[in-house]
C-alpha positions as CSV (number, residue, x, y, z in Angstrom):
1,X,0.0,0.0,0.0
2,X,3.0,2.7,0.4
3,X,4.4,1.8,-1.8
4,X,1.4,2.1,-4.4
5,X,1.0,5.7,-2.5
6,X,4.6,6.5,-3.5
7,X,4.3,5.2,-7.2
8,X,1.0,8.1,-6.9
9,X,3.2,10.7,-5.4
10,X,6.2,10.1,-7.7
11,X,3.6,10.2,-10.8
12,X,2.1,13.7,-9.8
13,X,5.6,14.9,-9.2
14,X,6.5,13.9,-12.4
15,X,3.7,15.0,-14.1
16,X,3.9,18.4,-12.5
17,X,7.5,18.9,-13.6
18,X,6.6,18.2,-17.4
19,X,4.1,20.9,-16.9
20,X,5.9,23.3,-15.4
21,X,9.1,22.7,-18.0
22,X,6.1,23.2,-20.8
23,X,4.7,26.4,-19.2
24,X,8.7,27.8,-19.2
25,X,9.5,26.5,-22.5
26,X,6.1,28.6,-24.0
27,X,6.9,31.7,-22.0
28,X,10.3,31.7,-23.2
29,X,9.0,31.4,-27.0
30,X,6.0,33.7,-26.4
31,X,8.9,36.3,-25.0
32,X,11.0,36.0,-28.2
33,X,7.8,36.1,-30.6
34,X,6.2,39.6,-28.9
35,X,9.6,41.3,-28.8
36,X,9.7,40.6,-32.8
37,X,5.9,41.7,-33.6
38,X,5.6,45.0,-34.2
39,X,4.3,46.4,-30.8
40,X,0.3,46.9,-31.8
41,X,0.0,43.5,-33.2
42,X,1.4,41.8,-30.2
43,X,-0.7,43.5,-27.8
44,X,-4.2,42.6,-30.0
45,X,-2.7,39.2,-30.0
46,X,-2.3,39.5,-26.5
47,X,-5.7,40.3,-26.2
48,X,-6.8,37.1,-28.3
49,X,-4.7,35.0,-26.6
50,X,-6.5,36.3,-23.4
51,X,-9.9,36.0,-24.6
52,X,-9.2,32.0,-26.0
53,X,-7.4,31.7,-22.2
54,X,-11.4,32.3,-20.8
55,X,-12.6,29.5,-23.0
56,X,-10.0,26.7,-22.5
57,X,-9.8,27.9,-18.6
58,X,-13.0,26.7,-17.4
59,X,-12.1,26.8,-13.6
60,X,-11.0,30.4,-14.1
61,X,-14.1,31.6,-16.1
62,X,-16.5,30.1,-13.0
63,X,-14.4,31.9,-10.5
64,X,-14.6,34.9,-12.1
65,X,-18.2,34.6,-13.4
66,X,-18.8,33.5,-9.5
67,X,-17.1,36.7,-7.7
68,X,-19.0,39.1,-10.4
69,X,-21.9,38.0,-8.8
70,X,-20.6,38.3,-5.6
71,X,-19.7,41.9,-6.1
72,X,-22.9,43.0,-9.0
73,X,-25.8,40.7,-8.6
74,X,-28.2,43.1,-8.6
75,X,-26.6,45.7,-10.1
76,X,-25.7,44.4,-13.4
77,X,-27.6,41.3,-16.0
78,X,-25.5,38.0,-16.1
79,X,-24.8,39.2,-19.9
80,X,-22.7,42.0,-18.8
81,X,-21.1,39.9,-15.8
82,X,-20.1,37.6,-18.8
83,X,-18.7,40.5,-20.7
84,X,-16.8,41.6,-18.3
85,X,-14.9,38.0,-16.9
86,X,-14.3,37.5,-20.7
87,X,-12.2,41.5,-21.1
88,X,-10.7,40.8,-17.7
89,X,-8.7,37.8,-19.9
90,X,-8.2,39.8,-22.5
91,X,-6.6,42.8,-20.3
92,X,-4.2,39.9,-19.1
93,X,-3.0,39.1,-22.3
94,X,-1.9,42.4,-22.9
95,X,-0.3,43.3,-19.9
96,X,1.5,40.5,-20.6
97,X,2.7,41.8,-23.7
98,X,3.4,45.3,-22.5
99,X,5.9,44.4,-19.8
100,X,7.8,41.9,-21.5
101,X,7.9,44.9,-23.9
102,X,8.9,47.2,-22.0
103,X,11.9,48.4,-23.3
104,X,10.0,49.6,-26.7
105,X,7.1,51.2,-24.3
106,X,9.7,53.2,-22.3
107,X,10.4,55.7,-25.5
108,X,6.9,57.2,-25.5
109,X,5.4,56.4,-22.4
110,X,4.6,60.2,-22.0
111,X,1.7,59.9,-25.0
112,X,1.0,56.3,-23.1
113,X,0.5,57.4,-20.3
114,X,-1.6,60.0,-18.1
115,X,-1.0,60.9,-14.7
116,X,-3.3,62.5,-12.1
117,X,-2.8,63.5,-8.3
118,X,1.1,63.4,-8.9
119,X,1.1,66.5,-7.0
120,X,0.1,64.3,-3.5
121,X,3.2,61.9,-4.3
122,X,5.0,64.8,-4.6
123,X,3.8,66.4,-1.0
124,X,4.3,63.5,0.9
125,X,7.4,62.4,-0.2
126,X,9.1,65.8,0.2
127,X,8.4,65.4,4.0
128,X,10.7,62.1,4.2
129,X,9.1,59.4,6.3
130,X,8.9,57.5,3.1
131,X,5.5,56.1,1.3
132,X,3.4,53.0,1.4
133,X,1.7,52.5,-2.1
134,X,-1.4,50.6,-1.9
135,X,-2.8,49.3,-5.2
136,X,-4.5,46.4,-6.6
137,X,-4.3,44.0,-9.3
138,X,-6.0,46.2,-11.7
139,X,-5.1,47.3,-15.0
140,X,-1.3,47.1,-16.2
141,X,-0.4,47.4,-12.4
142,X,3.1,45.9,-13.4
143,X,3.2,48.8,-15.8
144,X,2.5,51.6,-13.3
145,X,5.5,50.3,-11.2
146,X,7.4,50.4,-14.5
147,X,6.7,54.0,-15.2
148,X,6.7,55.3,-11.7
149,X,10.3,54.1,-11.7
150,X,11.1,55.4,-15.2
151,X,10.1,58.8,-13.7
152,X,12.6,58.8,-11.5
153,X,10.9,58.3,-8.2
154,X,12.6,55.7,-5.5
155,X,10.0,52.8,-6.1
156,X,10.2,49.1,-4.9
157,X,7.5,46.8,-5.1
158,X,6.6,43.8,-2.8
159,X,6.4,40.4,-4.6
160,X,5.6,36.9,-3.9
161,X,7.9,34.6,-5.8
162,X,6.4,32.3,-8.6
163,X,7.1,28.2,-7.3
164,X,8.8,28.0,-10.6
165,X,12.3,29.5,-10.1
166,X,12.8,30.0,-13.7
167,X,9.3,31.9,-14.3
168,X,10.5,33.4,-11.4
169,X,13.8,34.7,-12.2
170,X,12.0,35.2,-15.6
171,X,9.9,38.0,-14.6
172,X,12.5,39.4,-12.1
173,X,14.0,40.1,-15.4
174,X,11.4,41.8,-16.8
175,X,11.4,44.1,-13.8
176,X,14.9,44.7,-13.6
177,X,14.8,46.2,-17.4
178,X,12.4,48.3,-16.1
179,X,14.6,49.3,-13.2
180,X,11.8,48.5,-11.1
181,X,13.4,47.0,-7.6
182,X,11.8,44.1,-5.5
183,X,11.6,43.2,-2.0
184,X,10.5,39.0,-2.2
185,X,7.5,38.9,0.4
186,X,8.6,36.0,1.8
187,X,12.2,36.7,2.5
188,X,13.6,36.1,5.8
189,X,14.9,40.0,5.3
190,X,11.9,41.2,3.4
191,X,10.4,43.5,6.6
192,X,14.0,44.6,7.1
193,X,14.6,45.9,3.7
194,X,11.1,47.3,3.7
195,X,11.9,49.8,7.1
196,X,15.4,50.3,5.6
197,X,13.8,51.6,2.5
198,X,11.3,53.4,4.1
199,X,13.8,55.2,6.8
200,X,15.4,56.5,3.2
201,X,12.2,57.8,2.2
202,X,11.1,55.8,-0.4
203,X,7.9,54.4,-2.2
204,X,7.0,50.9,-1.2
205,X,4.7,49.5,-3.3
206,X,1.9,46.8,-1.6
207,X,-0.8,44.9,-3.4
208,X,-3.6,44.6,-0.8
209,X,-6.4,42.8,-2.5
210,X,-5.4,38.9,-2.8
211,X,-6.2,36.3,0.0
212,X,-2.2,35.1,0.6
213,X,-0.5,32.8,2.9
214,X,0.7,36.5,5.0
215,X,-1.4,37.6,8.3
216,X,-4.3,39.7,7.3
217,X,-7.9,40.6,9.0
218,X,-11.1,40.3,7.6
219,X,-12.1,43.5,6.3
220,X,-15.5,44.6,4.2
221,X,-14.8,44.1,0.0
222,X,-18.0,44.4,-1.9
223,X,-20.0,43.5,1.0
224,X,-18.7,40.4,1.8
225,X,-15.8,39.6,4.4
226,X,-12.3,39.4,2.9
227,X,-9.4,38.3,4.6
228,X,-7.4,41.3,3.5
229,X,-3.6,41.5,3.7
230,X,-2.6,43.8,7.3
231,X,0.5,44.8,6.2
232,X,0.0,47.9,5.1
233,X,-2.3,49.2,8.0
234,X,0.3,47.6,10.7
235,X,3.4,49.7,9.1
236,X,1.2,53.1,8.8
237,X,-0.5,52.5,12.1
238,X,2.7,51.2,14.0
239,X,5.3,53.9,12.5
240,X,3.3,56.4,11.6
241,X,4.2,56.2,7.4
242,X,1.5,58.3,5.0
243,X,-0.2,55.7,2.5
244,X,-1.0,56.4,-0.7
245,X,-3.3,55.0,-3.4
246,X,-2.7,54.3,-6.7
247,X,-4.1,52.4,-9.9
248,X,-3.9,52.1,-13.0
249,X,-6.9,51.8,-15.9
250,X,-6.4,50.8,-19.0
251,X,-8.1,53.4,-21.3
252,X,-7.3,51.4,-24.9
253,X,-4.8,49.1,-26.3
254,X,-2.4,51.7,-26.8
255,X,-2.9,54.2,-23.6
256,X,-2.9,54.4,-19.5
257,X,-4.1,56.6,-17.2
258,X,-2.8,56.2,-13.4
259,X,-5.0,57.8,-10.6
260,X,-3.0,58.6,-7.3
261,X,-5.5,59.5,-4.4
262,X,-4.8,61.9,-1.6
263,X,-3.4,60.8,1.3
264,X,-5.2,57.9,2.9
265,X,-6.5,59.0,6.9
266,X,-5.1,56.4,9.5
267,X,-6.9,56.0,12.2
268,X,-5.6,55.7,15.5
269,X,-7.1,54.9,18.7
270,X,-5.9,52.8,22.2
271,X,-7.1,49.3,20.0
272,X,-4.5,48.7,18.1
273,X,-6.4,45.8,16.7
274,X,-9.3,47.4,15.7
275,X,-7.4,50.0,14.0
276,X,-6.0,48.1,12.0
277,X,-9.4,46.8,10.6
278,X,-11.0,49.8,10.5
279,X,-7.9,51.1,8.4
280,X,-7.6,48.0,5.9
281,X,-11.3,48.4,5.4
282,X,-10.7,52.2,5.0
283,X,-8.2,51.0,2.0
284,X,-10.6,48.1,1.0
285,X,-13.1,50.7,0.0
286,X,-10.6,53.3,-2.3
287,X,-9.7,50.2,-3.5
288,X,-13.3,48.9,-4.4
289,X,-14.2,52.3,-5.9
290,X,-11.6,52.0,-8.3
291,X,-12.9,48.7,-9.5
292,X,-16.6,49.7,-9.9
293,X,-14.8,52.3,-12.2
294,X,-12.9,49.9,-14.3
295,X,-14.6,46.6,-13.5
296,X,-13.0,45.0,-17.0
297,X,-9.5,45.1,-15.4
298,X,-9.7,43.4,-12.1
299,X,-8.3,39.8,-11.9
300,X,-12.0,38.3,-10.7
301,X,-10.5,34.5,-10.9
302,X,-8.5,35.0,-7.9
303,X,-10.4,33.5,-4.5
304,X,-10.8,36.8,-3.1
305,X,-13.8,35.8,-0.5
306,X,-12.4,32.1,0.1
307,X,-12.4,32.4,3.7
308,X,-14.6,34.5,5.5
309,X,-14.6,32.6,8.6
310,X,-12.5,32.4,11.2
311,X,-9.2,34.7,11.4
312,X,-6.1,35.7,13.3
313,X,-6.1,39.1,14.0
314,X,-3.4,41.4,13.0
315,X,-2.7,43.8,16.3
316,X,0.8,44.8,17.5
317,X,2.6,41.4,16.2
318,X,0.9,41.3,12.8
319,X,3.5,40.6,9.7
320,X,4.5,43.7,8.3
321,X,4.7,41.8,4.6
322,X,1.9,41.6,1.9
């Protein structure tokens, strides 16, 4: 009986690997055929690519056609719902395109790209405590880091690593062109580097809207409870750093425009605890806004309400990753 379970374990193990060396194998071809396309082309291709992605993905097209209803039942037919899950795919074959193209986009990202509310990154940065950058998975948000960095402004972004080292060291690249620098959220020195950089005043990028494997609380997200990354609230609350907002919509194949709110309120109060909820929830809801405004570019196949049960509460000791 082991060892049948072994032969099962070394089967899926194998099996796995093939996959993965597949997946690494068409990334590295895909990279090599969109730097050769002229730069258009590849992104409608993208697109395509995308859309046939929400056909041949059925687990992904259910998740997403689930947590639209989750969010717009009510407010919008199934038609649209379905609309909408099939752009998000789309929007994820482009952005796919653009960054590995970024290089080429880097020479006219001023007719690209729009900027509003530069003039609050601008404020708060000039009075040194450093920045905390909440955004979301929404729109080209590899992009915005891309060209925040291209403007010269002291920008790191927090990332998981992808379990495939190559994929991993892969899109590192990719970022590294961009001269976009990383802390790896789940370095033993990630909270380290992240207070180091902040001490030197700079902008530290946080994702805030996936459930992942770091402490969160379960704050308000379209109604429902969402166990919501803490990070972010535990750094501004704890050290007292200003938090900004910013995301980026996707306005047509060929242009961006990146919305930076004013300076996010942090409440603080003798609960730690609770202030840390109320503020996550506070950055739940700039964050919610922003997709009822560009619904199409949200990644809705990600288990965003997967547990709204029991959680551990963020408080004094809570990680400081996201």
């Amino acid at each position: 009986m082991r060892k049948l379970s072994g032969d099962r374990k070394s089967l899926r193990r194998f099996r796995k690997k093939r996959r993965d060396d597949l997946l690494y194998v068409l990334a590295r071809v895909a990279v090599l055929l969109f730097r050769a396309l002229p730069l258009p082309l590849g992104i409608k291709i993208g697109g395509l690519l995308g859309r046939v992605g929400y056909y041949l993905l059925p687990r992904e097209r259910h998740r997403a056609l689930e947590h639209l209803d989750i969010a717009f039942s009510g407010e919008m037919s199934r038609t649209e719902r379905r609309r909408i899950a099939g752009r998000c795919f789309e929007n994820l074959g482009k952005n796919a395109v653009e960054l590995v193209n970024f290089p080429r986009l880097e020479k006219d990202l001023d007719r690209r790209i729009t900027l509003e509310g530069r003039e609050f990154l601008d404020e708060t940065l000039a009075r040194g405590r450093g920045i905390l950058w909440i955004t979301g998975h929404l729109g080209n948000w590899e992009l915005m880091a891309c060209y925040m960095a291209a403007l010269g402004y002291p920008f790191r972004v927090v990332a998981r690593e992808i379990y495939d080292e190559r994929m991993n060291r892969l899109l590192l690249g990719f970022r590294k062109e961009a001269a976009v620098r990383v802390i790896l959220r789940d370095s033993p020195a990630a909270a380290r580097q992240m207070l180091k950089a902040l001490k030197n005043g700079e902008v530290i990028g946080m994702l805030i809207d996936q459930d992942t494997q770091v402490k969160g609380v379960m704050a308000d997200f379209f109604g429902r409870k969402a166990n919501t990354p803490a990070g972010a609230a535990t750094l501004a609350r704890r050290r007292a750093i200003p938090v900004l907002a910013g995301f980026i919509h996707r306005t047509s194949d060929r242009s961006h425009r990146i919305v930076i709110h004013p300076p996010l309120e942090i409440t603080e109060t003798d609960d730690v605890d609770r202030d840390i909820v109320a503020n996550t929830e506070r950055f739940n809801r700039v964050l919610e806004h922003e997709i009822r405004e560009d619904p199409e570019g949200w990644v809705w196949m990600h288990r965003r309400w997967m547990r709204e049960a029991a959680y551990q509460p963020a408080g004094e000791g809570a990680d400081t990753q996201v």
